[in-house]
C-alpha angles and dihedrals in degrees: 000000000000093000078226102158101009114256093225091069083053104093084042099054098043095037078063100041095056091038078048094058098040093052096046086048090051098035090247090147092061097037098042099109125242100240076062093073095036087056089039093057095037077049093056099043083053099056093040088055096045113030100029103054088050088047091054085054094097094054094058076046086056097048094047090050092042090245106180092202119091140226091009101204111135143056097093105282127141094256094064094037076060091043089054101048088047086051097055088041092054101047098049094044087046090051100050096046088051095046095055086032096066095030087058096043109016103034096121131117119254142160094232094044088055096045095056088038093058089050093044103103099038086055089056088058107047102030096092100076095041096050070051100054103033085051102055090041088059092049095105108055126100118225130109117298088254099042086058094044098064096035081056087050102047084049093040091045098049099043089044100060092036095048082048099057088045097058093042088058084069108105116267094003090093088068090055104035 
């Protein structure tokens, strides 16, 4: 009803979270090899390389018919058939590169690190609105496309984690978030 957040990503988000779940349940994230991250990342440049580029196909379409829609992925057409199996391939290559990346180089104890972890979840559920609403408030403002982008990013981080660990000190929310 609201397309907030979008139904396509639907089947992707939950088919995580419940992988999520079952690999946190059975220690999948300490015991994934290495060499599973390595072929996960060479599998989503690949992809990137490969399907992407095909996929992307229909917005250079769009641009040489004077299409006012973009991106123009949708609608069933080949192209974003192409777009969506790029975008699968990528996130679970991606995922599985991060998550033996930073278990090989950033697996140490912190305050800070268990604190955002314990955030963590409750950020991945509110963060939405707030990217919203930081966003919009930013609009405004001048500056080049990636300059914006990170002065969104060091406002969004910091508001998300901190508006998450204030709603988790509500009593009873802690146990679900």
């Amino acid at each position: 009803i609201l397309h907030f957040p979008t139904l396509a990503y639907l089947p992707q988000y939950l088919s995580f979270f419940i992988i999520g779940t079952i690999a946190y349940r059975r220690d999948w994230l300490r015991r994934l090899p290495g060499k599973m991250g390595v072929v996960g990342f060479i599998v989503a440049m690949v992809a990137t390389l490969t399907l992407f580029a095909l996929g992307f196909l229909s917005f250079l379409k769009a641009i040489d018919t004077g299409v006012l829609q973009i991106p123009p992925f949708g609608f069933g057409t080949w192209q974003s058939a192409i777009y969506t199996l790029w975008d699968s391939t990528f996130a679970v290559g991606m995922s599985l590169a991060a998550i033996t990346f930073f278990r090989r180089f950033f697996n140490k104890e912190s305050k800070m690190g268990s604190f955002l972890a314990q955030q963590s979840y409750a950020v991945y559920i509110i963060h939405i609105p707030i990217i919203i609403f930081i966003a919009y408030g930013l609009r405004s403002i001048e500056m080049a496309s990636l300059l914006k982008f990170g002065l969104a990013a060091l406002i969004i981080v910091p508001i998300c984690f901190i508006s998450a660990a204030i709603i988790r000190k509500i009593p009873g929310v802690s146990r679900i978030l």
